[in-house]
C-alpha positions in Angstrom: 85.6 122.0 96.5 83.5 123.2 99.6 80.3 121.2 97.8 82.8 118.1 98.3 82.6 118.3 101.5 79.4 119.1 102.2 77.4 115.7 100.3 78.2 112.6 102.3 80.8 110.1 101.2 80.0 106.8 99.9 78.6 104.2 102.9 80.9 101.7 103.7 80.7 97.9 102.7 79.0 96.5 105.8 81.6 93.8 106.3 84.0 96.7 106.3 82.1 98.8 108.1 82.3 96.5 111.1 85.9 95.7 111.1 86.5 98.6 110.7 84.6 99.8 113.7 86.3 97.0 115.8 89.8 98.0 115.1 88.8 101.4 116.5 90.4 105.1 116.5 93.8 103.5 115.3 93.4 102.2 111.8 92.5 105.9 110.4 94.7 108.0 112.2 96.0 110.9 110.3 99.7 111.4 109.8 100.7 115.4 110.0 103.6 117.1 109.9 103.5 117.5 113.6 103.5 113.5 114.2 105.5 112.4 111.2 108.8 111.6 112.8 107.1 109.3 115.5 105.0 107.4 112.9 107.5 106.3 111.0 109.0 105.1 114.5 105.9 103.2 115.2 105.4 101.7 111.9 109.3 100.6 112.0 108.3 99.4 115.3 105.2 97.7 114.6 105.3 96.3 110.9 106.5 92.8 110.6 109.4 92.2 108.9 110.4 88.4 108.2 113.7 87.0 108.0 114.6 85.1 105.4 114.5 82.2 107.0 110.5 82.9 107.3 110.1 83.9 103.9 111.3 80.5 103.1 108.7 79.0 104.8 109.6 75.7 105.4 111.6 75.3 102.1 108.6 76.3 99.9 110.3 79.2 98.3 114.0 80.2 97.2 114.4 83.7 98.6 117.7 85.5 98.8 118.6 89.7 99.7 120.5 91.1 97.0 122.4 94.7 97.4 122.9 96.3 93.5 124.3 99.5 92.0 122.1 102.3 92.9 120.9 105.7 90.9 124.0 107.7 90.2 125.7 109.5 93.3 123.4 107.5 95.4 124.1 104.3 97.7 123.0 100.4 96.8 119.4 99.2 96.8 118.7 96.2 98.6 116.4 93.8 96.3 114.4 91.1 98.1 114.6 88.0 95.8 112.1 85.0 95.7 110.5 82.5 93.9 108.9 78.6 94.6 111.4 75.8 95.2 112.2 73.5 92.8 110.8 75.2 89.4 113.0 75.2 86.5 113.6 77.5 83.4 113.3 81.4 83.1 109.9 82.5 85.0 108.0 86.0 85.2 109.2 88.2 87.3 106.6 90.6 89.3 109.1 93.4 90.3 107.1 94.8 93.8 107.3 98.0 95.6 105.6 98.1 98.6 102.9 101.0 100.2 103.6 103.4 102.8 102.1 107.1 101.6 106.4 107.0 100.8 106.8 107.7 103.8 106.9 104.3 105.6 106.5 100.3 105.1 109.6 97.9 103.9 110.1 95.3 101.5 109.7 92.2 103.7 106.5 92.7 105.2 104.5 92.6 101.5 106.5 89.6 100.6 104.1 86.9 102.7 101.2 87.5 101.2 102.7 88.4 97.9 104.3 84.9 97.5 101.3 83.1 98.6 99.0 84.7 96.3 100.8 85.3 93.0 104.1 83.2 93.6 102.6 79.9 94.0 99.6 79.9 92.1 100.9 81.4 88.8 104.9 80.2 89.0 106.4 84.1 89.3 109.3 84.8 90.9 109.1 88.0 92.9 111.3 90.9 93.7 110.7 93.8 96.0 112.4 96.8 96.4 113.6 98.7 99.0 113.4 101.9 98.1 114.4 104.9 100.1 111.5 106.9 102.2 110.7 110.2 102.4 111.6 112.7 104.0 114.8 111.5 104.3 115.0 111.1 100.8 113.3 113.4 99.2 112.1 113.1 95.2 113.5 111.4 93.3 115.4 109.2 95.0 112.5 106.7 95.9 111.4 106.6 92.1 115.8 106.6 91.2 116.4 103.4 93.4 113.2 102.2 91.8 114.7 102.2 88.4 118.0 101.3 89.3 116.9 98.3 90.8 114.9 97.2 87.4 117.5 97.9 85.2 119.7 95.6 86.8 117.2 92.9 87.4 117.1 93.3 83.7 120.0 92.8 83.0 120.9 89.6 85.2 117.7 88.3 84.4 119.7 84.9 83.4 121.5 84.7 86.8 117.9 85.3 88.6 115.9 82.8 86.3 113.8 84.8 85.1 112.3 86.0 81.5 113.2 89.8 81.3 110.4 89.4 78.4 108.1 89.3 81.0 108.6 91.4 84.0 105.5 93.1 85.3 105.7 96.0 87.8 103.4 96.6 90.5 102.7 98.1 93.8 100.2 99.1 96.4 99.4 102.9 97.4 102.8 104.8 97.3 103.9 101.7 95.8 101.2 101.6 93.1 102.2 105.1 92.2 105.9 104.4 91.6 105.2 101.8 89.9 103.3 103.8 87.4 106.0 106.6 87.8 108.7 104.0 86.6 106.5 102.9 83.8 106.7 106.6 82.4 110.8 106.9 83.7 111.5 103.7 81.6 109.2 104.3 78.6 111.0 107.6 78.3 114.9 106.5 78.8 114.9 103.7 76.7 115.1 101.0 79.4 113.3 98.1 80.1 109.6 97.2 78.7 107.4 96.3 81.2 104.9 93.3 80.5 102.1 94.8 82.4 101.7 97.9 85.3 99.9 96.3 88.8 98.7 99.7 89.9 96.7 98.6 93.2 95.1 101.9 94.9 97.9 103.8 93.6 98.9 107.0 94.9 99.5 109.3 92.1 98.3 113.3 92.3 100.3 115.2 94.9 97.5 118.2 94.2 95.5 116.1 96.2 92.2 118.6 95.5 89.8 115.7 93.8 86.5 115.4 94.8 87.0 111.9 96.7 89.6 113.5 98.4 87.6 116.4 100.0 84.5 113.5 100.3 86.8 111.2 102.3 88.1 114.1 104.3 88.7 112.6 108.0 86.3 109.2 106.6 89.0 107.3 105.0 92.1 105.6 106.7 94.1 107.3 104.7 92.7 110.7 104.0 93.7 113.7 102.7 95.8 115.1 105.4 97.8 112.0 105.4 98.3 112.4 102.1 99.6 116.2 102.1 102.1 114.7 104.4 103.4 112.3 102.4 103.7 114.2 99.3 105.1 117.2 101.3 107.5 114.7 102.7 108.3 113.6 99.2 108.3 116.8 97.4 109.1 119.3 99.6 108.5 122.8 98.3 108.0 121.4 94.9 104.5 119.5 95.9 101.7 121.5 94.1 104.1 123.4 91.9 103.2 123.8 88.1 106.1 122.3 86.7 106.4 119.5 88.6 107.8 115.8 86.2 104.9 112.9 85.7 107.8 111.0 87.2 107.3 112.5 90.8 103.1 112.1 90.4 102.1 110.2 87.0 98.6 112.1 87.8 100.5 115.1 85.8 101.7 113.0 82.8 100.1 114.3 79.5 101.2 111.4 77.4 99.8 108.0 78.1 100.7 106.7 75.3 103.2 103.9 74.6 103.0 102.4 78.3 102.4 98.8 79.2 99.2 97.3 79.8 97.6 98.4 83.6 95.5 97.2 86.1 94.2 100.1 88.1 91.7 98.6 91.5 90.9 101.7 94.1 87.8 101.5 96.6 84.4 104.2 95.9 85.0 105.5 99.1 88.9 106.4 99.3 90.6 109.4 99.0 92.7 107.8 95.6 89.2 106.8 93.8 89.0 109.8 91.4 92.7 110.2 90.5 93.0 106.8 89.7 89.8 106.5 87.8 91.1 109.9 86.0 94.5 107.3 85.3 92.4 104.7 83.7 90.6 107.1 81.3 93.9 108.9 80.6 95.1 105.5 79.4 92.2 104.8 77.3 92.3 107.9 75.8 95.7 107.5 74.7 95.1 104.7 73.2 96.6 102.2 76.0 94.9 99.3 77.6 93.8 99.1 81.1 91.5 97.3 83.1 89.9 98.9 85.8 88.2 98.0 89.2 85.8 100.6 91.6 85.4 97.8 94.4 82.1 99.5 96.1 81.7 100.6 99.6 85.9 100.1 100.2 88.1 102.1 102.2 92.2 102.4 101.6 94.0 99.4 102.1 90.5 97.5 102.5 91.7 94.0 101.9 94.9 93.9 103.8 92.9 95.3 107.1 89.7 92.9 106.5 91.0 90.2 104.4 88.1 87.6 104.9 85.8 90.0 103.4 83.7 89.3 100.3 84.9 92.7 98.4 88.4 91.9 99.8 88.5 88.5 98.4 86.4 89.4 94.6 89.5 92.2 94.3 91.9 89.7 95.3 90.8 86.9 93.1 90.2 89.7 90.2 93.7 90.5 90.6 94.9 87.0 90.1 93.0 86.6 87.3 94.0 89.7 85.2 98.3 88.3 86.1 97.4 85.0 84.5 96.1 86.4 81.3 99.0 88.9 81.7 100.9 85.9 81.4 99.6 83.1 79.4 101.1 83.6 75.9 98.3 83.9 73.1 99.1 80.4 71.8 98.1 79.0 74.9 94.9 81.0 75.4 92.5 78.8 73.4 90.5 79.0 70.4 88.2 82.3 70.3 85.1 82.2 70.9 81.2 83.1 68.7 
């Protein structure tokens, strides 16, 4: 796609543009093969990762670490559990997995702003998984630990408190992407029904040859060499390869149908915006539902690096909004309208 790279990508939101610029060199720096190992050693370094005893903030939230059985032949996935103090009966459950290009990130750092966004507002509890990385565990024992993890949340839904009715799954980047690989893994093995998919700039096409991604070439902070690394990471030898399962990139799934209801958000000007736009239609085609969101002039990972941003806080709020119809049972939705 040498044209790709030859028109110029999509101008940056001018509030991002600016932050952006301020954070400097730093915030888009490509991850290679070369400078993998000492990534992951600075992000392990550098990303927060509250206790529990801050996740509780101040007694606002129940949150507890639970360690279940794994994928077969592999070890225990730890589970980060949480929902507000003091509420009663079964809730929804968003069942989280958090971003990293699957190479990095943990399950604490996401819970913060998770729980203060979702939690509280629309009385959820939360889980978030801590899934193996890459390459250290290669596909699929990321997407594996993912499903393990949901099938016994499923199962001991009455011990958690939560309503295994309604269980949404969701993510952000690599976690968007295994989200939408376990709604395909537990479509096709019979396990549990999702409520809805929370696909947030998800990373799903390991061919990584769209046109955004030879547009954003070197533009976005997370571009396509950082993305070869992480699927090379993930797949190994495999990455690229013909034959490769929709459950290691749901960008190569040819049957849409039958999956829960998605929310699919991705900025014009990131490397993810065509595949995920692709993911949308593929859905629609198929017959499925899914509601999706081209916030304009964003980069990857737009509102968690310039929060107080108008765009970041219209996809924020839009977000919100699409898990509380999610949620509300028709009876409760009102009358319709002319």
């Amino acid at each position: 796609m040498d044209f790709a790279r030859a028109l110029p990508p999509p101008p940056f939101d001018p509030q991002l543009q600016a932050a952006l610029a301020a954070l400097g060199s730093g915030a888009g720096e490509q991850v290679t093969p070369e400078n993998l190992a000492a990534c992951q050693e600075q992000d392990a370094a550098a990303r927060p990762r509250p206790t529990l005893h801050d996740l509780r903030a101040d007694g606002r939230f129940e949150v507890a670490e639970l360690r279940v059985p794994g994928p077969p032949g592999g070890p225990e996935v730890t589970l980060v559990s949480a929902r507000p103090a003091g509420l009663t009966g079964p809730l929804p459950l968003l069942y989280y997995l958090h971003g990293g290009g699957m190479i990095m990130g943990n399950a604490w750092s996401v819970l913060p702003q998770v729980l203060s966004e979702w939690a509280l507002p629309l009385e959820l509890a939360v889980v978030s998984v801590e899934y193996r990385l890459a390459p250290q565990t290669p596909y699929p024992g990321p997407v594996e630990d993912c499903y393990a993890g949901l099938v016994w949340v499923a199962e001991h839904a009455a011990r958690l408190g939560v309503d295994a009715d309604r269980i949404v799954i969701g993510g952000k980047s690599a976690g968007g992407g295994l989200a939408a690989a376990l709604a395909l893994l537990t479509r096709d093995r019979g396990g549990p029904v999702p409520l809805g998919q929370l696909l947030l700039c998800p990373m799903l096409d390991d061919r990584n040859d769209t046109f955004s991604s030879h547009q954003m070439a070197g533009v976005d902070t997370w571009d396509r060499t950082s993305n070869a690394t992480g699927w090379r990471a993930l797949l190994g030898d495999r990455c690229g390869a013909a034959d490769l399962p929709p459950y290691a990139a749901p960008a190569r799934a040819t049957d849409l149908s039958g999956l829960p209801p998605a929310y699919i958000d991705v900025g014009s000007a990131e490397t993810f915006r065509d595949e995920d736009v692709a993911y949308a239609n593929a859905m629609w085609q198929a017959g499925g539902r899914a509601e999706l969101h081209v916030w304009p002039g964003a980069f990857h990972g737009f509102d968690s690096l310039v929060p107080t941003a108008a765009v970041s806080q219209d996809a924020r709020n839009a977000r919100t909004r699409w898990l509380r119809r999610l949620l509300t049972p028709a009876d409760e939705s009102g009358p319709a309208g002319c």
